[in-house]
C-alpha positions as CSV (number, residue, x, y, z in Angstrom):
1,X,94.5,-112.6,72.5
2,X,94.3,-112.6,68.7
3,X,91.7,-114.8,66.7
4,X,93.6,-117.6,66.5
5,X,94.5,-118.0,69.8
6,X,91.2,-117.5,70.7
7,X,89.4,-119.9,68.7
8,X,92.4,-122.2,70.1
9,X,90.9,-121.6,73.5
10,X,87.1,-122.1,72.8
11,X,87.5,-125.6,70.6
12,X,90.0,-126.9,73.6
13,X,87.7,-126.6,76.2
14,X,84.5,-127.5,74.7
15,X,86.6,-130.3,73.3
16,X,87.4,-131.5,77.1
17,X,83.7,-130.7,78.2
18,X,82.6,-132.8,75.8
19,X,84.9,-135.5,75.8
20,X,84.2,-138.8,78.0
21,X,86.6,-139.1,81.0
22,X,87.9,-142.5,79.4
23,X,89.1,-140.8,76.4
24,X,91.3,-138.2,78.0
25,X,95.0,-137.9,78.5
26,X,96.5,-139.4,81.6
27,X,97.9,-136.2,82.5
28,X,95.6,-133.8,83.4
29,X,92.2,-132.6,81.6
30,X,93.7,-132.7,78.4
31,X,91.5,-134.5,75.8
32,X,93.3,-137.1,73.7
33,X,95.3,-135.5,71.3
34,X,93.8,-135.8,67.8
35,X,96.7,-137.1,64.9
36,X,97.1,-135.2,61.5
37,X,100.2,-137.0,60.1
38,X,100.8,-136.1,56.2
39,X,103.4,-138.0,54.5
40,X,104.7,-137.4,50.9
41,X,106.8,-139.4,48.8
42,X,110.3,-139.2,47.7
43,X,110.3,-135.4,49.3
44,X,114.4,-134.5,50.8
45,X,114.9,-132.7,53.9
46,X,117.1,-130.7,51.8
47,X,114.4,-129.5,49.7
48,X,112.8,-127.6,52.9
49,X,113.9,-123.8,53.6
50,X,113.5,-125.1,57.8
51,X,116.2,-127.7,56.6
52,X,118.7,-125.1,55.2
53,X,117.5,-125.9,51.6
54,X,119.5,-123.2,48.9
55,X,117.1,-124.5,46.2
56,X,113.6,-123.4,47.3
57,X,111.0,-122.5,50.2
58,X,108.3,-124.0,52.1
59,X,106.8,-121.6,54.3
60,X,103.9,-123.8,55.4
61,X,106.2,-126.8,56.6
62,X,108.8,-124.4,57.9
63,X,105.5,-123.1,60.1
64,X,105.2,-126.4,61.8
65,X,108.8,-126.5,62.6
66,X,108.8,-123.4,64.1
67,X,105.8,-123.5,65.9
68,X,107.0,-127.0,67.4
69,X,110.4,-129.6,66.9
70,X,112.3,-130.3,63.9
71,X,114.2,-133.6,64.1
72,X,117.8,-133.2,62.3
73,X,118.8,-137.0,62.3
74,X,115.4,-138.9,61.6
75,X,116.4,-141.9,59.2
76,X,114.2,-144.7,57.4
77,X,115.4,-148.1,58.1
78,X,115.0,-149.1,54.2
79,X,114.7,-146.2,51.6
80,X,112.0,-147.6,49.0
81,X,108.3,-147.1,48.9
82,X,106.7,-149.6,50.2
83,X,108.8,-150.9,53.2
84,X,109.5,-147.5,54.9
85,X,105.7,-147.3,54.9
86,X,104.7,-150.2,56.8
87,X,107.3,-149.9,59.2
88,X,105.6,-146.8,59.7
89,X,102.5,-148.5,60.4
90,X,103.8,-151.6,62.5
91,X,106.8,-149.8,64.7
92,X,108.8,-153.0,63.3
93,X,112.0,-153.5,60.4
94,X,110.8,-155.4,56.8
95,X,111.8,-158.4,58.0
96,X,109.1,-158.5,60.8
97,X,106.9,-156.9,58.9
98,X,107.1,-158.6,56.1
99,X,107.7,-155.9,53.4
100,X,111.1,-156.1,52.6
101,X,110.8,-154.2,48.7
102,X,108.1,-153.0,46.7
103,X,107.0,-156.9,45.5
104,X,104.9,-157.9,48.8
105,X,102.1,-157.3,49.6
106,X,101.3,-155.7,53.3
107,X,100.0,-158.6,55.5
108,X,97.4,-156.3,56.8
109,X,95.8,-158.9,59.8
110,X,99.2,-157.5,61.9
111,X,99.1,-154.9,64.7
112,X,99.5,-151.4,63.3
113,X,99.4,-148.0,64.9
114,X,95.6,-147.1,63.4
115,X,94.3,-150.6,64.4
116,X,94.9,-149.7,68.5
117,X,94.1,-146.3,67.9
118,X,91.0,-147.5,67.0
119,X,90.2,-149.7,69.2
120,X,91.1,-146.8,71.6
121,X,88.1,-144.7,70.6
122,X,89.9,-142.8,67.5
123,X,88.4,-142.1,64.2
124,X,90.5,-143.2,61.8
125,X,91.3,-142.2,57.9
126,X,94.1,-142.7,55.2
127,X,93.5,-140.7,52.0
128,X,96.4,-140.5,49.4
129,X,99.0,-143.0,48.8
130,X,99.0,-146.4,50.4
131,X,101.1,-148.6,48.2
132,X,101.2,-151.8,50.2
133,X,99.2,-154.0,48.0
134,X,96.5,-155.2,50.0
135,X,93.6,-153.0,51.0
136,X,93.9,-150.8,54.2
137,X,93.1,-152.1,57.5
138,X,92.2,-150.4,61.2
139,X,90.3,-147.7,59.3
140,X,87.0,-146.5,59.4
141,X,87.2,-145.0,56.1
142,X,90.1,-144.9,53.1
143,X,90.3,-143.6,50.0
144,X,94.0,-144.3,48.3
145,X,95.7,-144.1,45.1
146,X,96.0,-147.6,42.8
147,X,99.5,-148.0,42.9
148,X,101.8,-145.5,42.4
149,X,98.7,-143.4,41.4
150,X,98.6,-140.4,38.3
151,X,98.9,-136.8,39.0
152,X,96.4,-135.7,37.0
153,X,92.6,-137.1,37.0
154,X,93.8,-140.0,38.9
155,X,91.7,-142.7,39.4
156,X,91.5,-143.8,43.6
157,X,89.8,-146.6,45.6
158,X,87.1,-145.2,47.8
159,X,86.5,-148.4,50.5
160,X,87.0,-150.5,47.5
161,X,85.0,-148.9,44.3
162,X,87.1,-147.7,42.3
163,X,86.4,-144.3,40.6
164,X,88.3,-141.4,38.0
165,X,88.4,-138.0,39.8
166,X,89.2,-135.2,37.8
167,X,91.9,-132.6,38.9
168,X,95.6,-132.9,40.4
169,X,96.3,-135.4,42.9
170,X,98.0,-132.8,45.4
171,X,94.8,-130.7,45.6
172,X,92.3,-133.8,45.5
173,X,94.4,-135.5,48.2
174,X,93.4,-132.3,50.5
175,X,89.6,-131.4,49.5
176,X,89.0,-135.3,50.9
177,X,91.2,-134.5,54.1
178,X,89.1,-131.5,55.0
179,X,85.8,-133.4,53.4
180,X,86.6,-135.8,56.3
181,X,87.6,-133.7,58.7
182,X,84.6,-131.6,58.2
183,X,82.0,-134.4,58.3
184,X,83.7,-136.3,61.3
185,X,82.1,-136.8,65.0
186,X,83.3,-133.8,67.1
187,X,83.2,-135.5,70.2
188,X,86.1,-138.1,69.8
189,X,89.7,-138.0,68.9
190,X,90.5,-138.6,65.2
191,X,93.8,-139.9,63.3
192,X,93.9,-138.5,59.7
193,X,96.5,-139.9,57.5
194,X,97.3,-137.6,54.8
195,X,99.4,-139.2,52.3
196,X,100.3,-137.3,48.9
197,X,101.7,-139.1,45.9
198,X,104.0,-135.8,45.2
199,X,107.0,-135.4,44.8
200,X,107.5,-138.8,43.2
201,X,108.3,-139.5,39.6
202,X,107.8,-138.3,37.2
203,X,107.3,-134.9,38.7
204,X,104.4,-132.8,36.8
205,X,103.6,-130.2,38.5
206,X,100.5,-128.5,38.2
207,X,99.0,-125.3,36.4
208,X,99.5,-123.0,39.5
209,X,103.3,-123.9,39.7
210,X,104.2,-124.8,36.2
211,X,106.2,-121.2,35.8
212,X,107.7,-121.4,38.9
213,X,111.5,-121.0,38.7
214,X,111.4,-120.7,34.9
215,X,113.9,-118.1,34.7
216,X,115.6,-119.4,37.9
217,X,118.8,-121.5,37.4
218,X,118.9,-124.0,40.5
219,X,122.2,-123.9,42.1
220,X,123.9,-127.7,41.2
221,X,125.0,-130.1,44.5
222,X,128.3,-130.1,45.2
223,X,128.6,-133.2,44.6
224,X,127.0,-133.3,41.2
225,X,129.9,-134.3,39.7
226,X,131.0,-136.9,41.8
227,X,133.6,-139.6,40.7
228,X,132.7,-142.1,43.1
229,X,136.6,-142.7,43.4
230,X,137.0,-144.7,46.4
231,X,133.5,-146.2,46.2
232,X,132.8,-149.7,46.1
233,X,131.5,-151.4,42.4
234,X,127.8,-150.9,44.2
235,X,128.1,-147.3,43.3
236,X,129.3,-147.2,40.1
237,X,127.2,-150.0,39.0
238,X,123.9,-148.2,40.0
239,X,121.1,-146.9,36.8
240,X,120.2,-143.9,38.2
241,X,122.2,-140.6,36.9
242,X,120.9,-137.6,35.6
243,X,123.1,-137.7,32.4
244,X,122.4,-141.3,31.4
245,X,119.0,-142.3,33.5
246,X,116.7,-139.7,33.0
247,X,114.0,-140.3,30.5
248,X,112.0,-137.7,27.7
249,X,109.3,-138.6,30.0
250,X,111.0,-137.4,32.9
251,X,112.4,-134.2,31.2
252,X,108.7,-133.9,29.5
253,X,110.8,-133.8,26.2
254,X,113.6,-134.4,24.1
255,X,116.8,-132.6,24.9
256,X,118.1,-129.7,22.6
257,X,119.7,-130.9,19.7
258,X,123.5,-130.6,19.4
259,X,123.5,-130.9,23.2
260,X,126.3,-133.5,24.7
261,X,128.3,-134.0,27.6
262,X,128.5,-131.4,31.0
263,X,126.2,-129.3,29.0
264,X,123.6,-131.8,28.4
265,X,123.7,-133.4,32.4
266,X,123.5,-129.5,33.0
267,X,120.8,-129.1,31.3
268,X,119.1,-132.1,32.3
269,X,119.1,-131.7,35.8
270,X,117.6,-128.0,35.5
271,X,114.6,-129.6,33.7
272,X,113.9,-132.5,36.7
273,X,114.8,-130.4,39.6
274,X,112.6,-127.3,38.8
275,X,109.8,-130.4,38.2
276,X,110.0,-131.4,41.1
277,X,110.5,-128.2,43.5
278,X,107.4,-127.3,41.5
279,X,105.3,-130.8,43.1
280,X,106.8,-129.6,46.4
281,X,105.5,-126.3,46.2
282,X,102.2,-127.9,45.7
283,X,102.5,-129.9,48.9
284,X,103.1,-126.7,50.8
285,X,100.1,-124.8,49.6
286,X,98.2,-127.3,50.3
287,X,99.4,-128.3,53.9
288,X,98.7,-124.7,54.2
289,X,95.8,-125.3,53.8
290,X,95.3,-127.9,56.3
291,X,97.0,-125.6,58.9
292,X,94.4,-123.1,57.8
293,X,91.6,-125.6,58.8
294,X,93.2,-126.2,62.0
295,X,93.1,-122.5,63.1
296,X,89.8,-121.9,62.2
297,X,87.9,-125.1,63.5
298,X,89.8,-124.2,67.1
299,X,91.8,-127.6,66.3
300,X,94.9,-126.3,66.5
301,X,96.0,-126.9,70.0
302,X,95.1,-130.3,70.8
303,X,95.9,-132.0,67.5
304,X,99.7,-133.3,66.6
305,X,100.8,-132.1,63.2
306,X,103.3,-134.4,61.9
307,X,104.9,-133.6,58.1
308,X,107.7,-136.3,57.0
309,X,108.2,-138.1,53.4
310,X,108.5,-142.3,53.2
311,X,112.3,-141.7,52.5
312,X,114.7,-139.1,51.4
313,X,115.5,-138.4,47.7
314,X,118.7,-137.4,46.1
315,X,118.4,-134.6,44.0
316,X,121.2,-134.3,41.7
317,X,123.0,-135.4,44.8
318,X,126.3,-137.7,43.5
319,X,124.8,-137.1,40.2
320,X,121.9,-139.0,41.0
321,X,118.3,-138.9,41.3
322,X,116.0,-142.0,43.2
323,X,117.3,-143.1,46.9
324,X,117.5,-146.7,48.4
325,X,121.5,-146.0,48.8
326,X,122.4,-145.7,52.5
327,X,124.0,-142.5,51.9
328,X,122.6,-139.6,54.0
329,X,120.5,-137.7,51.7
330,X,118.7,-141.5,50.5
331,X,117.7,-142.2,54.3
332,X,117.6,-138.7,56.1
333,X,114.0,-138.2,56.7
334,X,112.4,-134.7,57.3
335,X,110.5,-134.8,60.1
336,X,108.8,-131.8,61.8
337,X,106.1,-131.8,64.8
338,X,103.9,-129.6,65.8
339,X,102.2,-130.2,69.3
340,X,101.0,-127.0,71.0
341,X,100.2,-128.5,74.5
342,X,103.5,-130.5,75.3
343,X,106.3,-129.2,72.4
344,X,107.9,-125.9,73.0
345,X,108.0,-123.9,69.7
346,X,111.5,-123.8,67.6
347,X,112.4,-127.4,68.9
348,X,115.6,-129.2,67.3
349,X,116.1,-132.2,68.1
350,X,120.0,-134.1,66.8
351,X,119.2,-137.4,68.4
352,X,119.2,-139.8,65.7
353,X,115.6,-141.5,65.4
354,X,113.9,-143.8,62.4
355,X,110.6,-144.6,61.1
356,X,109.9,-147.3,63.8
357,X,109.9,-144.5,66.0
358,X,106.7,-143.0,64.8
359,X,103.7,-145.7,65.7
360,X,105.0,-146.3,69.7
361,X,105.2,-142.4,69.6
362,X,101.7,-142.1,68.4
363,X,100.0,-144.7,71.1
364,X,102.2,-142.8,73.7
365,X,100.5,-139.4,73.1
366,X,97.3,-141.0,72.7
367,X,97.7,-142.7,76.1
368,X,97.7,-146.0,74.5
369,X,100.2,-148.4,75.5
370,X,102.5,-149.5,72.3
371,X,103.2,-153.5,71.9
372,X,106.0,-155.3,72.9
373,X,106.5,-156.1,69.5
374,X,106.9,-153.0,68.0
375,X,111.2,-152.3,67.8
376,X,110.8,-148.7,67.9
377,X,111.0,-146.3,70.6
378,X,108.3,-143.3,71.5
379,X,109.9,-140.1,70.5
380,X,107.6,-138.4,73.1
381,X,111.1,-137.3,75.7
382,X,112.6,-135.8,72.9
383,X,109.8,-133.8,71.5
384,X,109.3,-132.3,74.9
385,X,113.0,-131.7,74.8
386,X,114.0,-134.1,77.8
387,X,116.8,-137.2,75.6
388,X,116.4,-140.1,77.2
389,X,120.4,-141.0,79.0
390,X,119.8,-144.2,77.2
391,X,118.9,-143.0,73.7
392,X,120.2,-144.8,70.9
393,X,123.9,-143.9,69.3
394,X,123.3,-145.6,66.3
395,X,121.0,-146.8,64.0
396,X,120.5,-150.2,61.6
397,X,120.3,-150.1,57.6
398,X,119.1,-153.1,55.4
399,X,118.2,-152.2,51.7
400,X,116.8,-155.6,50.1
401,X,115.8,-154.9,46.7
402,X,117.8,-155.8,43.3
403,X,116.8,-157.5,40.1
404,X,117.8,-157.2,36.6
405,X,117.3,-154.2,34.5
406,X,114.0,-154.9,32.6
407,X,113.1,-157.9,34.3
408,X,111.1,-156.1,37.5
409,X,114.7,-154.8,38.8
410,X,114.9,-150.9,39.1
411,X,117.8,-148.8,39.4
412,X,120.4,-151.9,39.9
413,X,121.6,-150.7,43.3
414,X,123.0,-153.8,45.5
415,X,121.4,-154.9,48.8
416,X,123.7,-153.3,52.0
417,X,123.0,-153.2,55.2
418,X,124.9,-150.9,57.5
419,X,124.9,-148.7,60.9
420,X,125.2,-145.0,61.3
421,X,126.6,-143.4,64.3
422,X,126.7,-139.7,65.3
423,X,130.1,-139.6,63.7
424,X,130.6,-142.2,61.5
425,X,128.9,-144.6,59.0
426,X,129.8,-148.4,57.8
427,X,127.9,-150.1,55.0
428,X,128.2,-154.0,53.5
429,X,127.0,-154.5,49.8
430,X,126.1,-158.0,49.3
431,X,124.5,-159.7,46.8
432,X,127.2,-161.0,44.3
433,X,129.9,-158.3,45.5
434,X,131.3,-158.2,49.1
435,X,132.2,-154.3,49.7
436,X,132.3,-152.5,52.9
437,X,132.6,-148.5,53.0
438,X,133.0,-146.8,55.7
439,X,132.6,-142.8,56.3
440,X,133.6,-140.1,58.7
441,X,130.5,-138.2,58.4
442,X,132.2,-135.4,60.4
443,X,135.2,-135.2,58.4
444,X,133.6,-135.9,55.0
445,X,129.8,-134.8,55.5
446,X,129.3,-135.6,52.1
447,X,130.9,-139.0,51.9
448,X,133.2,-138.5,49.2
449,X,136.3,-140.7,50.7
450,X,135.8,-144.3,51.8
451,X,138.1,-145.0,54.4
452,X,137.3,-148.3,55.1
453,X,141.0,-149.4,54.0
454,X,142.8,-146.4,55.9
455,X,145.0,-147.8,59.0
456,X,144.1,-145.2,60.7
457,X,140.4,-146.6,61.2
458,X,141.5,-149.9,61.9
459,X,139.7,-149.7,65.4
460,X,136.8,-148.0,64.3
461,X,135.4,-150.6,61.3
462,X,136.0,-153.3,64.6
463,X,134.1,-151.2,66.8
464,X,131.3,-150.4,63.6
465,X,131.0,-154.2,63.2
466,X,130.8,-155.0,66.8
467,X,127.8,-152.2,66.6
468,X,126.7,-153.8,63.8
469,X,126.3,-157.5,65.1
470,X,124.8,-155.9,67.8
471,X,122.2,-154.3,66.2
472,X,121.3,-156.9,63.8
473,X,121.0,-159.5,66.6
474,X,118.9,-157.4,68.2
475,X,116.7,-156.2,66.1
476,X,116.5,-160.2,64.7
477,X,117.8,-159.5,61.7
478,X,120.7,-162.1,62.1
479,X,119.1,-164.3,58.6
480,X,118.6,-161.7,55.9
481,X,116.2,-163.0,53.4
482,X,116.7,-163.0,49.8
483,X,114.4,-160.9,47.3
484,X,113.3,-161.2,43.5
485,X,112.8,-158.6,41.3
486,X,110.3,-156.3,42.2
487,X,107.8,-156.1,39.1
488,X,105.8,-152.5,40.6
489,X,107.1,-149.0,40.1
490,X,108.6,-146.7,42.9
């Protein structure tokens, strides 16, 4: 038995000595699992090496995949800021919730996750991002970013006062998680919420990473270049391209002068995507660092490591940076788990799950029972490898947000709803346009060719919109509402 392992053994079991009957698992002598769940924001799956990324490596997430399960099809349900996170928190779609784009405010008197948690016995914390508006609720202590937050010397709301910290965000972010970890009561259960403002715009990395990949050239998407050919007006009408969207504050600079066309876009999309692999490379050290903790306190065992980002990102993807398309590499989450006492390492798991998923998974493993309002489903089958016969084949889309360019709208893509299957993936832009695309994500992974129009998927956009109906009635999502403008950045 090495140290690790060791140290594994001695903080279980005094852990279980110590821990009052009430507040252990229902199966066997077990304590009640503690919850570190670290969330970042904007961060692709395909910027993770345990993700088959060919741009960079993250040795310290790619740990918790192998040591426990690796979810290949987790999705968001709306790919923006704001909403993903509280359905995070309530288990329920934005238009239960409330949060349907980054404008409103989180109505925090609802049942969340933390909230029964702590009822349940569990400390309960949230340092790093919150983004929701109101102050956060169901926690003993928080300590969260105004807003969308600074990377450097940010200021952050500690239970309310406001104060300027000096350093970067990523690191900050982590010296309070361990702070809190540290001071916390040994004897019960704890939920840590350890949410990062990186990689999100406008990517400045810190002095550690600002080298990194400086004589690198990042290998371009292959669909960098993309025509958007058989795409609907949605797609073309979008503000987000490297070549015309990003900013000298993006690109900390002016381009080279004399620079125009292919070679410019070029150009411009080495300068954002080494920015931001350079936040991400932050995020690793420091969950590293976390990990670290873990080992050494004897933690490791009984606590559920959960790494995951609000939404995906597209990075150079289409020519495009931002997300809040329903494209794949907009709403494909990364999620990795680690559980040592019920997740067998080097799990991978292809059944599609979403972010509702996540707060009726926590209660489960807590022992708590989730709500009947909650619309997800607790992953806790699948992690342990066992798929439910009854697991979902599909999954429901609905992107809200749109406003005018300058007047609080950002990024000008149309509200869509859609559903994804295994195979196939049918979207509806609304909103002033009526356009349906439809993909074969097995024969055109990347979704290059609409073939909503093709006779030969006559029977499958009937069958897609049958699915559709379905899943919009019942989910209740049968009345869309409308949005304004949303005046906050995301």
């Amino acid at each position: 038995m090495n140290r690790r392992d060791a140290l594994q053994v001695i903080g279980s079991g005094a852990a279980v000595a110590a821990m009052p009957r009430w507040l252990r698992a229902a199966e066997g002598d077990e304590p009640r699992p503690n919850i570190l769940f670290i969330m970042t924001d904007d961060h692709a799956a395909h910027a993770m090496s345990c993700y088959g990324s060919r741009i960079n490596a993250t040795p310290n997430l790619d740990r918790i995949a192998r040591e426990g399960a690796r979810f290949t099809n987790c999705f968001c349900t709306n790919s923006i800021c704001a909403p993903s996170r509280a359905t995070i928190l309530t288990g329920k779609y934005n238009h239960r919730n409330g949060v349907i784009d980054n404008r409103r405010e989180f109505d925090g008197t609802q049942v969340t996750f933390p909230k029964l948690l702590q009822k349940a016995g569990y400390q309960t914390a949230l340092i790093g991002k919150w983004h929701l508006g109101s102050d956060p609720t169901g926690l003993d202590y928080w300590s969260i970013l105004p807003g969308q937050g600074e990377y450097r010397d940010p200021a952050m709301i500690e239970m309310g006062v406001r104060a300027r910290r000096t350093g970067y965000v990523t690191d900050i972010i982590t010296d309070d998680c361990l702070k809190w970890l540290k001071a916390r009561s040994p004897d019960r259960p704890f939920l840590l919420m350890c949410q990062h403002k990186a990689p999100h715009r406008n990517w400045e990395p810190d002095e550690k990473h600002a080298k990194l990949y400086e004589d690198v050239e990042i290998p371009e998407p292959e669909t960098f270049n993309d025509d958007y050919a058989t795409r609907s007006d949605a797609a073309r009408g979008q503000t987000m391209t490297v070549e015309r969207h990003l900013n000298d504050n993006d690109l900390k600079g002016p381009p080279p002068p004399g620079l125009t066309g292919q070679a410019l876009k070029k150009w411009k999309y080495q300068r954002y995507i080494k920015d931001y692999l350079r936040c991400v490379a932050s995020v690793d050290d420091n969950v590293g660092r976390l990990l670290e903790y873990l080992d050494q306190s004897g933690l490791a065992r009984n606590t559920i490591v959960v790494y995951t980002s609000d939404q995906g990102f597209f990075l150079g993807d289409h020519g495009w940076f931002d997300k809040r398309f329903m494209y794949e590499e907009s709403i494909r989450m990364p999620l990795v788990v680690r559980y040592p006492a019920q997740i067998k390492p080097g799990t991978v798991s292809d059944d599609i799950v979403i972010n509702a998923d996540f707060a009726p998974t926590f209660l489960e493993l807590a022992s708590v029972r989730p709500p009947a309002e909650m619309q997800g489903v607790s992953l806790r089958p699948v992690l342990r490898g066992r798929s439910p016969s009854d697991w979902r084949t599909s999954m429901y889309y609905h992107y809200y947000e749109y406003g005018d360019e300058g007047k609080g709208g950002w990024h000008q893509v149309r509200p869509h709803y859609g559903v994804r299957t295994q195979r196939h993936k049918l979207i509806h832009f609304r909103n002033g346009i009526d356009a349906w695309e439809l993909y074969d994500l097995e024969k055109d992974p990347h979704e290059l060719k609409n073939v909503y129009d093709s006779p030969a998927y006559t029977d499958t956009v009937a069958e897609l919109k049958a699915e559709l109906n379905r899943l919009r009635e019942f989910y209740g999502d049968t009345e869309p509402p409308t949005t304004q403008p949303s005046s906050r950045p995301v």
